[in-house]
Every structure is written in C-alpha cells, then in structure tokens.
C-alpha positions in Angstrom: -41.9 40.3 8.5 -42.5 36.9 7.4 -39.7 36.6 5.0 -37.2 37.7 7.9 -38.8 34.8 9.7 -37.7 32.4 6.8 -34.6 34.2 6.9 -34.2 33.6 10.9 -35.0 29.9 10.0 -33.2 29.2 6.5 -29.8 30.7 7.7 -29.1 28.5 10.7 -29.8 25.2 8.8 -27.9 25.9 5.7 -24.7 26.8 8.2 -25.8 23.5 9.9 -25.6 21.5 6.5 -22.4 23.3 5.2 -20.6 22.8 8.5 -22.0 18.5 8.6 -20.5 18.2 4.8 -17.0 19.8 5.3 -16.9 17.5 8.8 -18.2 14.5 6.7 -15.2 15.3 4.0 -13.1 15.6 6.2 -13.4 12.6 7.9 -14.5 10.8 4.8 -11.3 11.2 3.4 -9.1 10.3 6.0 -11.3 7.1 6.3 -10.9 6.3 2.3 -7.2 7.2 2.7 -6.3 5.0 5.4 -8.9 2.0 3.5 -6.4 3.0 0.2 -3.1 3.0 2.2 -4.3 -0.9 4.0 -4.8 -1.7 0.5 -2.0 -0.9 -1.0 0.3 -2.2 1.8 -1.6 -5.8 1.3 -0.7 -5.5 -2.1 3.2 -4.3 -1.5 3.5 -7.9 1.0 2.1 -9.8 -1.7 4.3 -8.9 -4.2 6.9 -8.7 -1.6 6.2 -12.4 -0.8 6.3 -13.1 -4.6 10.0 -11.9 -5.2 10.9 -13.4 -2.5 9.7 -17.0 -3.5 11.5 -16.2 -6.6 15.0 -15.8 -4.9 14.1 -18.6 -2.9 14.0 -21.2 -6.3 16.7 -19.4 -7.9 19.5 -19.3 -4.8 18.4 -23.5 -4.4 18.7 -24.1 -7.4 22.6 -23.1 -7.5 22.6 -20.0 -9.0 24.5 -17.6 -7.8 23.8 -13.8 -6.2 25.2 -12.0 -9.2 21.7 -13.0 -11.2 19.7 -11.2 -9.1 20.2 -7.9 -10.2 19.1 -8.3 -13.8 16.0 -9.8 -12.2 15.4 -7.1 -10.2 15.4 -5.2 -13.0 13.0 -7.6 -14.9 10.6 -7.9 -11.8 10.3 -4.6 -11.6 9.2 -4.1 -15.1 6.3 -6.9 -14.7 5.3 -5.2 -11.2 5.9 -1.7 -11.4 7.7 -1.3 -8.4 10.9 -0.5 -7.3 12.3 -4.0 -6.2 15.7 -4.2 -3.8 17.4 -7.7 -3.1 19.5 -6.7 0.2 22.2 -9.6 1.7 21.6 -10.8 5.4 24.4 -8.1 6.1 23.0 -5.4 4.1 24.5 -5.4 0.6 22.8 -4.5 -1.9 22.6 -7.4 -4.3 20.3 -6.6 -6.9 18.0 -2.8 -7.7 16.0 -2.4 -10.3 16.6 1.9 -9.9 20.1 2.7 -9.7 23.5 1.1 -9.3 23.7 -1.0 -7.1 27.3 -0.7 -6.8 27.1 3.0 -5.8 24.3 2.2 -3.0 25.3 2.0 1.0 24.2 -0.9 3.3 20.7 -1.3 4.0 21.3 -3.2 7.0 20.2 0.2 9.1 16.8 0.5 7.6 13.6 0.2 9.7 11.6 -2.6 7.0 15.2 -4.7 6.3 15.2 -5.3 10.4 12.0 -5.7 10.9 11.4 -8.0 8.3 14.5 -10.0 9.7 13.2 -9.7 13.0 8.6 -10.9 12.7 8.8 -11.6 9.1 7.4 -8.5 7.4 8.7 -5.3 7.6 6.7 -1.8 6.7 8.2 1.1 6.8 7.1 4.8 5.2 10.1 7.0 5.4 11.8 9.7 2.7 14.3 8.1 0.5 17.1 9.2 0.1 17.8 7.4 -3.3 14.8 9.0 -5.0 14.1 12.0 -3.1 10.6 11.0 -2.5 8.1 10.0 0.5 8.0 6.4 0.0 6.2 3.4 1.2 9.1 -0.2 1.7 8.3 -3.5 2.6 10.7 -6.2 3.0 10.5 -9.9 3.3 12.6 -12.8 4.1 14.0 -15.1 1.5 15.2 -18.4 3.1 17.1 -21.9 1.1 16.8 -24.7 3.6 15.7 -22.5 6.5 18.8 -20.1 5.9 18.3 -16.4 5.2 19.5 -15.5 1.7 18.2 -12.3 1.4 15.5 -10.1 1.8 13.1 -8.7 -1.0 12.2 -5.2 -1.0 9.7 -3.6 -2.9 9.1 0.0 -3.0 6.5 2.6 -4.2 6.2 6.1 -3.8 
C-alpha cells in the first residue's frame, strides 16, 4: 500500500518534468535559432557593406566593371561567402560561383530591390543557381552619390 502511494505520487511528477523539458527544448531552440539567424544576418550586412566599400574605391578610382569579377572571386575566398556584384539594371558583373556570363538578370530578386529601395536588402529564398535554401543580402555601392552596383553576399 504505501509503495502504490509513492507510485500515485512519483508518476504524475516525472510526466510533469518530462512534459516542462521537451516544452523548454522546444522553445529553447527556436529561441537560440532565431538569436543564431540575427547573428548571422548582422554578420552577412557587414560583409555586405565591406564589398561594397570596396567597389566603391575601385569604380572612383577609374577602373572599369570588367575587374570585378576576379575580385569577386578573391573576396569570396577571404570571406567564405558567395559574393555577386549585380549592375543597377541587373547584370551580373562579377560571381565568385559560376559564370557569370551564363547567369540571368537579377534585377527581379527580392534583396537586389530592396537594397535599391531602404539600403539593405535580406532576403532567404531557394536558389536556383545552387539548389539550396539560402540566406542574400545586398547593398548599394555608390561613386559620387551614383549607384554603381550592388554587393551581394550569399550563404547557405
């Protein structure tokens, strides 16, 4: 009899502590994930911001487009990211993936308007170039308050 009573007692609260820590995963992890994802998106714009100062000094100081796609190439090698110089009208002018040559305008995509539009542009969508859920942002690039281009980075 009195071991049933423990029983009676013991079962309730070890559902009640099983139940709290699979609620507290589950919401733990969605909390760390969205913390991880702010994160990374800070990171992204900084980057972002860095490539695009970089085509800023390079387009004023007379240099023409066709260098930016071997230094897309080379910035993406010191950042580990996918990097994407994209014209005011979309063109592809420098990718550090693929050839740019063989890409379409990017004048449709949700992080190269926004970016023209506030500044910074997010945007988490599938990509079609390499088949994978991935995370964009874009940023202006302006020589005497013109836009030159926007810089893309890319992780996914």
């Amino acid at each position: 009899m009195f071991s049933s009573f423990r029983q009676q007692i013991a079962i309730p609260f070890v559902l009640l502590i099983v139940l709290l820590m699979v609620g507290l995963g589950v919401y733990l992890s969605s909390f760390l994930r969205q913390i991880y994802l702010n994160n990374l998106n800070t990171q992204l714009i900084a980057d972002a911001k860095l490539i695009g100062d970089g085509i800023e000094n390079i387009l004023e100081g007379g240099v023409g487009t066709e260098a930016l796609d071997p230094l897309a190439k080379r910035w993406s090698e010191l950042i580990d990211l996918r990097v994407t110089i994209i014209a005011p009208d979309g063109i592809v002018l420098g990718e550090s993936n693929v050839d740019r040559s063989q890409m379409e305008n990017h004048g449709d995509r949700p992080e190269f308007i926004a970016a023209i539009a506030s500044g910074t542009g997010i945007s988490t969508r599938f990509s079609r170039t390499t088949g994978n859920q991935t995370i964009y942002v874009a940023i202006p690039a302006s020589v005497y308050d013109d836009l030159v281009a926007i810089a893309r980075v890319s992780l996914p």
